[in-house]
N, C-alpha and C positions, 0 to 999 in steps of 0.2 A: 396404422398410425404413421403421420410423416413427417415426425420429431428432427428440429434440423439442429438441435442445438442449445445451450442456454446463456442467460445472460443477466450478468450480475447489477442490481439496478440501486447503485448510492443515493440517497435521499438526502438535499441541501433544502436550508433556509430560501438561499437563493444566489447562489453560488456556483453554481451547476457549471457553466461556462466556463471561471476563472478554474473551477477545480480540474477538470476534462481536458483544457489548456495546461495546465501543470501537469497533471499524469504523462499527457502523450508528448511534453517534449523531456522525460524523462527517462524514460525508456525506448529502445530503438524496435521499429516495427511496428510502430504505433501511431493512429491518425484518427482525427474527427472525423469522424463522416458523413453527421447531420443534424440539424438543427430544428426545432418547432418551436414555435412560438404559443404562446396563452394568446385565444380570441377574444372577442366581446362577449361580457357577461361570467367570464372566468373569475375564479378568488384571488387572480393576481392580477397585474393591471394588463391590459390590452396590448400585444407585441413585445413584451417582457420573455425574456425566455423561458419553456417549461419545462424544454428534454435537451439533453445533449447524446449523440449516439460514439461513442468511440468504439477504440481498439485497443488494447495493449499484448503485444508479442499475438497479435492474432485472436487476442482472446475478446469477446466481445461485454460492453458495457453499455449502459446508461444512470449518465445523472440526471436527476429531475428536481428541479423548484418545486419541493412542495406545500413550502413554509415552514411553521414552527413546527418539531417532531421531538422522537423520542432521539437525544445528540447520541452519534458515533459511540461505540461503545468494546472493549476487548472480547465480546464475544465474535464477534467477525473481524479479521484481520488478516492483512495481505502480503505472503513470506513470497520473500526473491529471494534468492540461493545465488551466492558470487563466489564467482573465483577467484578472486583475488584483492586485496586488500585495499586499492585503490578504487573497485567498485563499492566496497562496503562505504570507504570513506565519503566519496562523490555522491552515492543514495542518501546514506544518512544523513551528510550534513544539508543536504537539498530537502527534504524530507523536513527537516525540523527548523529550517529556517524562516524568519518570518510568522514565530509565532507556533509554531510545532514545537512537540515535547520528547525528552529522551523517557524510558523508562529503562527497565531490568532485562537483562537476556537477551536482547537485540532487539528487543519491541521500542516501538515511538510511534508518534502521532502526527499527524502535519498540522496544516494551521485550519483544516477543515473539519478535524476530528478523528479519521479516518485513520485507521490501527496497521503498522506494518509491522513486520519481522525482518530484515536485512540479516540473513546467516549467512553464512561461509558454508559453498559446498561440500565442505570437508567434516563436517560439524557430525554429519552423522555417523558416517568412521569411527570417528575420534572418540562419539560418546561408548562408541560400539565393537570397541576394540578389544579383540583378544586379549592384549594384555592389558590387566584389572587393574593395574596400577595406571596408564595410559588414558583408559578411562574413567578412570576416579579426578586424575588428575584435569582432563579435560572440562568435566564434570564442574569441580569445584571452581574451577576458572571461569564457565561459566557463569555462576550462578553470582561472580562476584563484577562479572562489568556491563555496561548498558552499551554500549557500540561495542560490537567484536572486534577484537586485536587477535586477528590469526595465527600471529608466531606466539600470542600467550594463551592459548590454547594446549601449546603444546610442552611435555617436560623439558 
């Protein structure tokens, strides 16, 4: 078997483009790489976009026009791990701009659907920390803000 690989495939209305184009100028290391178009006698119209092939951090995608579907949903959702407080804030707020939504626990939405987690590298430490009190306390901080504040995280 000469498995090279896998690749995570979003499913858009017909957004595919605009969305592929927002990912990759989001993250560093990340580039479109190709395009196909719907031919004659397709369900969309003719040279309409059908696939977009990107990257992000190396990792490979495709969004696809596939019309109306089942919308974006929390059971798939895509966590970035930051170090630092001005990544969370610069994700997040790009993330939910234009239409994107905040939710609980560092989860939000963008304005395609499409579920992220923006955590703080530190997060799992923190929950996971020897002292019980540290971790309760991170815990509770937690569970009470929708963007991460990393210094309130901590006692």
């Amino acid at each position: 078997m000469a498995i090279s690989g896998i690749t995570t495939t979003l499913w858009f209305t017909s957004e595919a483009q605009e969305a592929a184009n927002f990912y990759t100028s989001l993250f560093p290391d990340s580039e479109i790489r190709e395009t196909s178009d719907y031919g004659a006698g397709a369900p969309m119209p003719e040279g309409s976009v059908l696939t977009v092939s990107f990257t992000i951090f190396g990792q490979s995608f495709l969004a696809l026009n596939g019309g109306e579907h089942d919308p974006h949903n929390d059971a798939v959702s895509f966590q970035i791990s930051c170090d630092t407080q001005d990544e969370i804030d610069h994700l997040w707020n790009s993330i939910i701009a234009d239409g994107g939504e905040e939710s609980m626990c560092g989860w939000c939405h963008d304005r395609f659907g499409v579920r992220w987690q923006i955590t703080p590298s530190a997060l799992p430490g923190l929950l996971g920390s020897s002292d019980p009190a540290e971790a309760q306390f991170a815990w509770q901080a937690m569970m009470e803000m929708k963007k991460f504040v990393i210094k309130d995280l901590r006692p």
